[in-house]
C-alpha positions in Angstrom: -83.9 29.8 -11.1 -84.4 28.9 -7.5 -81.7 26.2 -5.6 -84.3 23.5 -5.8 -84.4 23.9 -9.6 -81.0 23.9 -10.4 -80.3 20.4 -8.4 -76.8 21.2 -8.0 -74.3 17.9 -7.6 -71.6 20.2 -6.1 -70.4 19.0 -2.9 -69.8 20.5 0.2 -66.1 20.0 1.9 -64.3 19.7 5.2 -64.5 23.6 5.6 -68.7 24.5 5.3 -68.9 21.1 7.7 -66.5 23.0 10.2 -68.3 25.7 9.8 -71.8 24.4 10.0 -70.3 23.3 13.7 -69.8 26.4 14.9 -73.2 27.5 13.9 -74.5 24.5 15.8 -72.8 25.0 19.0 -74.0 28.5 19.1 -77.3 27.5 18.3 -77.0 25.1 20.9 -75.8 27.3 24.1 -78.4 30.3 22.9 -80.9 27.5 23.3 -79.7 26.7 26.4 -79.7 30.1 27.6 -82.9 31.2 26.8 -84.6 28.0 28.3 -83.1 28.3 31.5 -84.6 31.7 32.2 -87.4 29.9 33.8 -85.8 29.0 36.5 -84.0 31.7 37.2 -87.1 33.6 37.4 -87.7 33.6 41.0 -84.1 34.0 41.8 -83.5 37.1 39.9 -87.1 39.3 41.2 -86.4 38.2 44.8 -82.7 39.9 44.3 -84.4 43.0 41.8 -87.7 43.2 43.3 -89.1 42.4 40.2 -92.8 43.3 39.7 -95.2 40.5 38.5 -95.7 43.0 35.8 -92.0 43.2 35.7 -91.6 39.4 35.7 -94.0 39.3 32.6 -91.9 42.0 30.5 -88.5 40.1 31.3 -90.1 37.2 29.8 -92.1 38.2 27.4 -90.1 41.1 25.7 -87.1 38.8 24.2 -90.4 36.8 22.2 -91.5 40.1 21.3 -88.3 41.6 19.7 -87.7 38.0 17.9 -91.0 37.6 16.0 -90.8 41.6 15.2 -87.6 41.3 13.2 -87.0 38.0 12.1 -88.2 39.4 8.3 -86.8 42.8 8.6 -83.3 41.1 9.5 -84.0 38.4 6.6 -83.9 40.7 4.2 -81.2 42.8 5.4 -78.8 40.0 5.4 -79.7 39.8 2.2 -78.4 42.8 0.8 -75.2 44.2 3.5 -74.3 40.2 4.0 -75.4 37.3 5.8 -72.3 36.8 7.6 -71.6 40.3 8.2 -75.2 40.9 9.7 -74.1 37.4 11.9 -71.2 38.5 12.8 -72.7 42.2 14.1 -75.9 40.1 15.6 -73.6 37.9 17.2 -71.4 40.7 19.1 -74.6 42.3 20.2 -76.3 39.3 21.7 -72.7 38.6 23.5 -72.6 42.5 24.9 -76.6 42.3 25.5 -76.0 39.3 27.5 -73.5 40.5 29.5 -75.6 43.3 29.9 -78.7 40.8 31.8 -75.9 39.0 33.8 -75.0 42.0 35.7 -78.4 44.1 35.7 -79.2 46.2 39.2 -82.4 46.8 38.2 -85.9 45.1 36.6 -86.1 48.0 33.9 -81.8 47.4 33.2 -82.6 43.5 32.7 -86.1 44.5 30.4 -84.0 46.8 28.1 -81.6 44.1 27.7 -83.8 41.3 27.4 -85.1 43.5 24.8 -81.3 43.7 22.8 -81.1 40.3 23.4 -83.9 39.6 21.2 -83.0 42.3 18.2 -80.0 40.3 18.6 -81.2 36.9 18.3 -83.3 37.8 15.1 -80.7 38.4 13.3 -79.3 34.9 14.1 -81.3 32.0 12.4 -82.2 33.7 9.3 -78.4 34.6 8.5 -77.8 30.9 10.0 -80.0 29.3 7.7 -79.0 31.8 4.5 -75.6 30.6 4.9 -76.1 26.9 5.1 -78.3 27.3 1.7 -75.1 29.3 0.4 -72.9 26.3 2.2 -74.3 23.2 1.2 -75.9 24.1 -1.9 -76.8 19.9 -2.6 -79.9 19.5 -2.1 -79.5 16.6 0.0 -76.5 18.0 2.1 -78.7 21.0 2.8 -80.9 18.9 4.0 -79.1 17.1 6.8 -77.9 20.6 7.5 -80.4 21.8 8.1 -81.6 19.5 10.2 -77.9 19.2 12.0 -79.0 22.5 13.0 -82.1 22.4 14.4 -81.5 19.3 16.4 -78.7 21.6 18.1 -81.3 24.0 18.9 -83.7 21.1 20.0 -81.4 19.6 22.3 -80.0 23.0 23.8 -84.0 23.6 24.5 -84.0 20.3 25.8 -81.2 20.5 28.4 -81.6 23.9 29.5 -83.0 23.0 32.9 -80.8 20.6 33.5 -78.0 22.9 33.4 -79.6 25.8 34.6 -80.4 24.2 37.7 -76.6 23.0 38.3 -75.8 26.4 37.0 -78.6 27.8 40.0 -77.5 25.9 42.4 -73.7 27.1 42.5 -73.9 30.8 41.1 -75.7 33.6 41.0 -78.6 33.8 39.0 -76.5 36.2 36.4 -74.5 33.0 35.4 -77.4 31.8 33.3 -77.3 34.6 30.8 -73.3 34.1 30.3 -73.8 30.6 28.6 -74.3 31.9 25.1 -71.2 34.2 25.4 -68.3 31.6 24.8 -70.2 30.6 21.6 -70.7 34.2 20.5 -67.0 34.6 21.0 -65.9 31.7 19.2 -68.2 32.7 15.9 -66.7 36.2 15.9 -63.4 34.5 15.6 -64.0 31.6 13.0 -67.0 33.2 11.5 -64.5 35.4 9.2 -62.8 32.3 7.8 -65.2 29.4 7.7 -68.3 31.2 6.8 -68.6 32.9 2.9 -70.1 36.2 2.7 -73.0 36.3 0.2 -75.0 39.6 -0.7 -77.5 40.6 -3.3 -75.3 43.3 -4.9 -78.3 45.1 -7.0 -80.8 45.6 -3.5 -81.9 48.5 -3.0 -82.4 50.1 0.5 -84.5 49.0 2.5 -87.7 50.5 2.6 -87.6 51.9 6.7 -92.1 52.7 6.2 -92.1 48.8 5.6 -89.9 48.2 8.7 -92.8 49.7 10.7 -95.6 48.5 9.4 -94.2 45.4 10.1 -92.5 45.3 13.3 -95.8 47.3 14.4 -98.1 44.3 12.9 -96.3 41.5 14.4 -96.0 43.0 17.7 -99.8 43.7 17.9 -100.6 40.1 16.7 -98.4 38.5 19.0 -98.9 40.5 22.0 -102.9 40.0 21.5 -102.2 36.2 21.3 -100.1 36.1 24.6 -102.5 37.8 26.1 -105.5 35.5 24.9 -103.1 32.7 25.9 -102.9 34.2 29.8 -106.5 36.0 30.3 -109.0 34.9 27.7 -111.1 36.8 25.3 -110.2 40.4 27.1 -110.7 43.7 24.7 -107.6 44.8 24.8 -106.1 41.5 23.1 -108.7 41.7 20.6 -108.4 45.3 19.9 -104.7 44.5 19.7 -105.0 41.6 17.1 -107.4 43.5 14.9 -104.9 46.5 14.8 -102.3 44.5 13.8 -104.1 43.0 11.2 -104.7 45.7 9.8 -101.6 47.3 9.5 -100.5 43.8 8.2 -102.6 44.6 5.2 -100.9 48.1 4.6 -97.9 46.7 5.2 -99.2 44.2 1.9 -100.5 46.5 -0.1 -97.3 48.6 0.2 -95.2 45.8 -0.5 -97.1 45.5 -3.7 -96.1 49.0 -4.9 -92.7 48.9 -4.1 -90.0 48.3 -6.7 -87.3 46.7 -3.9 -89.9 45.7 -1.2 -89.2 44.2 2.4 -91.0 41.1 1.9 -91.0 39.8 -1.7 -94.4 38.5 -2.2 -93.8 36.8 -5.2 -92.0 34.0 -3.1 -96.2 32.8 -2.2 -96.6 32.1 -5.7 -94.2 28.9 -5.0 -96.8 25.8 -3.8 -93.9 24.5 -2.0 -92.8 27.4 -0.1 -96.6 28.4 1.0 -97.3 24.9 2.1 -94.2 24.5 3.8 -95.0 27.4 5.5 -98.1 26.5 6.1 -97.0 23.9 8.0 -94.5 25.4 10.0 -97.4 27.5 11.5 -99.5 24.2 12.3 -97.0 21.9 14.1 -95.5 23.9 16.7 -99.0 25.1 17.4 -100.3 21.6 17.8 -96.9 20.5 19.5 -95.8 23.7 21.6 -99.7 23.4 23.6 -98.8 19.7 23.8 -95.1 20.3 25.0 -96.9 22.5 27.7 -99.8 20.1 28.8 -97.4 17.1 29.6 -95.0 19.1 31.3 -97.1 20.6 33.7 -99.0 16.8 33.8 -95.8 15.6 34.9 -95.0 18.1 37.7 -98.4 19.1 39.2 -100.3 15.8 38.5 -97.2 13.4 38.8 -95.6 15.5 41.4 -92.0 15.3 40.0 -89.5 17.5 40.7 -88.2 19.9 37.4 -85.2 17.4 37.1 -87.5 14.1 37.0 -89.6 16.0 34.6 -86.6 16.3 32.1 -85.2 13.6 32.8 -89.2 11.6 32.0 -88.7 14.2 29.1 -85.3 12.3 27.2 -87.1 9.6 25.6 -88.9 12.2 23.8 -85.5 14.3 22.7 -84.0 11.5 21.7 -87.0 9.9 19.4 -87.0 14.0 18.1 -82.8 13.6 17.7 -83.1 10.4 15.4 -86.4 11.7 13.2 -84.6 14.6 12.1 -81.7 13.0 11.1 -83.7 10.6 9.5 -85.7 12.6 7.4 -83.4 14.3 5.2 -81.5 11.0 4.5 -84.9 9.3 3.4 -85.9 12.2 1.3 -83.3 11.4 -1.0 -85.2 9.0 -1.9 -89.2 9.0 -1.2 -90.4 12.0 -1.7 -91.4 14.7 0.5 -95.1 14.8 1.1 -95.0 10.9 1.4 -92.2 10.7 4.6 -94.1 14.5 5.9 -97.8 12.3 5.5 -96.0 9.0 7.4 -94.7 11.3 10.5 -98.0 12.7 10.6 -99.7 10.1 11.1 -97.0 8.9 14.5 -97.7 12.1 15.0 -101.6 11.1 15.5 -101.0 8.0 16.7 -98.9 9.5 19.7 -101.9 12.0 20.2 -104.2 9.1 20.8 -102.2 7.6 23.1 -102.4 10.6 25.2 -106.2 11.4 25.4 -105.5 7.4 26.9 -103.7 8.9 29.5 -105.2 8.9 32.9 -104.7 8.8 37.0 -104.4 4.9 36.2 -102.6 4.7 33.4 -99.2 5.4 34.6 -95.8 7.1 32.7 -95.6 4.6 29.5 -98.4 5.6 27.7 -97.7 9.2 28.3 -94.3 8.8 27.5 -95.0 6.3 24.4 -97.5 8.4 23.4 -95.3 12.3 23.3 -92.2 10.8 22.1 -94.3 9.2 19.2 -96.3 12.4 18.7 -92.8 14.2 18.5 -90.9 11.5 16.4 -93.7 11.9 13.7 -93.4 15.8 13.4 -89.6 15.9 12.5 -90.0 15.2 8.5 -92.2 18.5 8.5 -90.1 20.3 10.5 -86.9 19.5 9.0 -88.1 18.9 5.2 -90.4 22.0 5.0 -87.2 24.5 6.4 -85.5 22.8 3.8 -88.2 23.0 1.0 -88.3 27.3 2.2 -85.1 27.5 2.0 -84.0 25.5 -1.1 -87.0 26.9 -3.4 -86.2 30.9 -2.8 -83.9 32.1 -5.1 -80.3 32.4 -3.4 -81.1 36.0 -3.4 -83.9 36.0 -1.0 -82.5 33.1 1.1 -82.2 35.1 4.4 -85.7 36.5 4.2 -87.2 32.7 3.4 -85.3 32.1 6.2 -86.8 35.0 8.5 -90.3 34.1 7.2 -89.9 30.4 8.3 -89.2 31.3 11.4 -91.3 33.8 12.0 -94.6 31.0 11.0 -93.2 28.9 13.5 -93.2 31.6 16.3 -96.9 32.6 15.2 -97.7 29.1 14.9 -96.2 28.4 19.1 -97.9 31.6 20.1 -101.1 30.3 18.4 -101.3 26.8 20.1 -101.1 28.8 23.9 -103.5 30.9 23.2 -106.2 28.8 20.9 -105.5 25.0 22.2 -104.3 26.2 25.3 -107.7 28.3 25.8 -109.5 24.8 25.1 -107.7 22.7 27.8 -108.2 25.6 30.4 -112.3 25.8 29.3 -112.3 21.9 30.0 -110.6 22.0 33.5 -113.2 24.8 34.5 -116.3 23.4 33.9 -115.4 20.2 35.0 -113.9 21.7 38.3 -116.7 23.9 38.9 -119.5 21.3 39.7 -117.0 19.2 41.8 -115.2 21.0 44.2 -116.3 19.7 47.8 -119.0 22.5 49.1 -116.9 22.7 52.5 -113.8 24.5 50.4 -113.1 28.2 51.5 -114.1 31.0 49.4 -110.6 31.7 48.3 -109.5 28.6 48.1 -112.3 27.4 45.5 -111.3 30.5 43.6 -107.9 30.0 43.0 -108.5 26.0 42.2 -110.8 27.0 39.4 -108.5 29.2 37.8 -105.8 26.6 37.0 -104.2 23.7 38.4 -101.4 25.6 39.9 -103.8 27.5 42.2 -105.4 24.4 43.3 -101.7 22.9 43.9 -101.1 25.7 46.4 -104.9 25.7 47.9 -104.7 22.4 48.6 -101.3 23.0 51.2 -103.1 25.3 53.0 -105.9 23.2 53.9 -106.1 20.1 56.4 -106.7 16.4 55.1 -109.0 15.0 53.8 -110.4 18.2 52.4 -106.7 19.3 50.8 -106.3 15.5 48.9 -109.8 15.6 47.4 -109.5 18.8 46.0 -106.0 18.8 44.5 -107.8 15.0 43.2 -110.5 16.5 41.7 -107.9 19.4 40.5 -105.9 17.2 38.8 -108.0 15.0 37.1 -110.0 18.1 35.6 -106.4 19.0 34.2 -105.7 15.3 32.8 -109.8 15.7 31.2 -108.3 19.1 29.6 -104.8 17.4 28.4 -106.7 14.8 26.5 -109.6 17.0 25.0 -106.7 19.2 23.2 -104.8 16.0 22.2 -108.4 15.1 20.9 -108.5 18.2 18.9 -104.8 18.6 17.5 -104.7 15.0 16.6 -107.8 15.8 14.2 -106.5 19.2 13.1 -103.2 17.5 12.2 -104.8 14.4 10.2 -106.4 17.4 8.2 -102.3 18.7 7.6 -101.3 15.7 6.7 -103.8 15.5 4.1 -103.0 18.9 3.0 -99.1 18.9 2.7 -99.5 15.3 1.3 -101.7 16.9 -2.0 -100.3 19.8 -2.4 -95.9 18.7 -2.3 -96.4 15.1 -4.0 -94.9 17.2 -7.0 -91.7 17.4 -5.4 -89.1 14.2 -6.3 -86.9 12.9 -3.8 -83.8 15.5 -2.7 -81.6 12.7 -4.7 -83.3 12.5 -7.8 -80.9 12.9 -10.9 -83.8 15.1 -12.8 -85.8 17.3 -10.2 -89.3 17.8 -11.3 -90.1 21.5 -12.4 -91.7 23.3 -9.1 -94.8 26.1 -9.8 -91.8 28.1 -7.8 -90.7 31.6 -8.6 -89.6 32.3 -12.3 -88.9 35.6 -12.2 -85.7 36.3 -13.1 -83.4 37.4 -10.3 -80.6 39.5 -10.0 -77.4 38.1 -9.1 -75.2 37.5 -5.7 -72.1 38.8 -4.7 -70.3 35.5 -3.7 -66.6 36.3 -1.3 -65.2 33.1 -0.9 -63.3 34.1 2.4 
């Protein structure tokens, strides 16, 4: 019988709420330290001569190692211990971090980038295992939940802020050493605030499986960064179509398999599949979006990275109160209704922006993202919680892993497919209007992107420099609203999806919970250590 069915009334005390702190605050400074690797970026490959190439992998590698074993490291929190596999994931991102802060060379910071994100994989499907383990209420797993992912939310959202403090009084090493103290302080409370649950009848885990798919997932998500930078070049193709591929040996293994990797009879649940379903289609609508007024704000707005964030608050804080909200409504309108009414802010706030315009100023940009985020926080928080709470407690880290692993396809897919859309617009606007008396080289790079019109445009005298980066800039603000065009349709048509598919699902305080299509199969049981 799955969490959701059971609709426990046992409540959470004074030591799963201590707990769930700790787990927040590292949430929190990881978040932080991963964010401000941006701008550290320049400091640390002037001081490493770091390679473009280089500068791609120290990036890109920590994504990589994420997606690749968020399910493997599910599942084996699952059967050695969620808080064990915390606690040894915990250690290593400390040490790997370490590791980065004093690297002497591109390839020493790579390899631990590359720990780093092993590391971190092991860290939000264990987090979220424990707090279905924790707060086993259904309603006090939901605020939970989404007490935890605001922590992550706002660490994302101040990372530049204190990265640039950070920048501007140490070294560029001091950035990775943020996440340390909070790494430290879980190894020391984690053993007495956080229970240890296990499946205690798992079998080993299937190392073929482990392969197939950290080898899939790497494929696909390499082929879609690589869409997302170049376009439709063969090698990102060849690389997705490999991937899928081995995605469906990897399938049809797990199919055979008496204790397999990834427990395919958790897609039989409507809840779960549409709740992951979503998790895929909001952070690729909103990550492109996220992107798009960022870069409006700095290169078409010409504000500095700390005005940007600061423009940027409105936003975190309508995000902040949504996903605090949610939960606490959902206990008593159900699901699919408050997901369907955030969906359409959502749309709403994407309307506003295809509004925006040279003219228009910062409120209707700023109305319109902070609306477009305030509306996806029911989805966000409530399908997690739906994932989480309809697994049996056996399979609670990998429902865990697999949620977060549709989100990180889902972010990756929104670069490379929305993101391709925006860039098509900007071209072929740019192309038939840049003045005929630009330089070669200079029309070149400003029909690339709007960052190489940006730098063209310094390098050539007035008036020819201010009508290009013009012309630049309002063929970016044409692309910003054409994929706020598309994602607001795409998202009406999730809205209507999630909406029929979860208004089975009662309210998170309902007395009798409704019986979910979930997983009946009967489970084996957990290993429960109170301390």
């Amino acid at each position: 019988m799955t969490n959701a069915m059971t609709g426990s009334n046992q409540q959470a005390g004074i030591r799963e709420w201590i707990g769930l702190a700790v787990l927040v605050l590292a949430s929190l400074l990881v978040a932080i330290d991963l964010f401000v690797l941006v701008l550290a970026l320049p400091y640390l490959s002037a001081d490493l001569g770091a390679s473009s190439i280089e500068q791609l992998w120290i990036m890109d590698i920590y994504v990589f190692m994420v997606a690749g074993f968020l399910i493997t490291m599910g599942t084996l929190g699952d059967r050695i211990g969620r808080r064990k596999l915390l606690l040894i994931g915990a250690a290593a991102f400390g040490i790997s971090s370490l590791v980065a802060a004093f690297s002497t060379s591109p390839e020493m910071l790579i390899g631990a980038r590359a720990l780093l994100g092993v590391a971190g994989a092991t860290l939000a499907p264990s987090t979220l295992a424990l707090i279905s383990n924790m707060f086993v209420n259904p309603s006090q797993r939901g605020v939970a939940i989404s007490i935890w992912m605001v922590g992550a939310m706002v660490g994302a959202a101040i990372g530049p802020l204190v990265g640039g403090v950070m920048l501007e009084n140490f070294w560029w090493g001091s950035v990775f050493l943020l996440g340390v103290p909070a790494m430290v302080l879980l190894l020391l409370l984690g053993p007495f605030l956080l229970p240890e649950y296990r499946d205690t009848n798992a079998g080993r885990i299937d190392l073929a499986s482990v392969f197939l798919s950290l080898t899939a997932i790497l494929l696909i998500i390499y082929g879609i960064k690589e869409l997302s930078k170049d376009g439709w070049q063969t090698l990102s193709i060849v690389a997705i179509i490999f991937g899928l591929i081995i995605s469906v040996i990897f399938i049809r293994r797990q199919r055979v398999l008496n204790d397999p990797l990834l427990d395919l009879r958790l897609f039989s649940s409507r809840a779960i599949s549409t709740a992951l379903g979503g998790l895929l289609f909001v952070p690729m609508l909103m990550g492109v979006i996220m992107l798009l007024v960022t870069q409006y704000l700095q290169l078409v707005e010409g504000l500095t990275p700390l005005r940007t964030a600061i423009w940027m608050l409105p936003t975190v804080a309508a995000q902040i109160i949504s996903f605090m909200m949610s939960p606490l409504l959902a206990r008593r309108i159900r699901p699919a209704y408050l997901i369907g009414a955030g969906l359409a802010f959502s749309v709403t706030g994407l309307f506003l922006l295809t509004q925006v315009n040279e003219a228009s100023g910062f409120a209707i940009l700023v109305t319109g993202y902070a609306l477009t985020n305030f509306g996806g926080g029911p989805i966000m928080t409530l399908s997690t919680n739906m994932i989480i709470g309809s697994a049996p407690p056996e399979k609670a880290g990998l429902a865990g892993g697999m949620s977060q692993t549709s989100a990180e396809f889902g972010f990756a897919l929104g670069l490379a497919v929305l993101g391709s859309v925006g860039t098509a617009v900007y071209r072929n606007q740019i192309a038939d209007n840049i003045p005929v008396d630009t330089p070669p080289k200079a029309a070149e790079a400003a029909r690339d992107t709007l960052v190489g019109a940006t730098e063209a445009a310094k390098k050539l005298s007035d008036p020819l420099g201010t009508e290009l980066l013009a012309i630049a800039r309002e063929a970016f603000t044409s692309g910003m609203n054409t994929v706020a065009t598309v994602s607001a349709i795409m998202l009406i048509g999730v809205a209507i999806f999630a909406v029929s598919l979860l208004r089975h699902i009662p309210p998170s305080g309902a007395t009798q919970p409704e019986q979910d299509d979930s997983i009946s199969a009967t489970v084996p049981r957990t290993e429960h250590e109170p301390s």
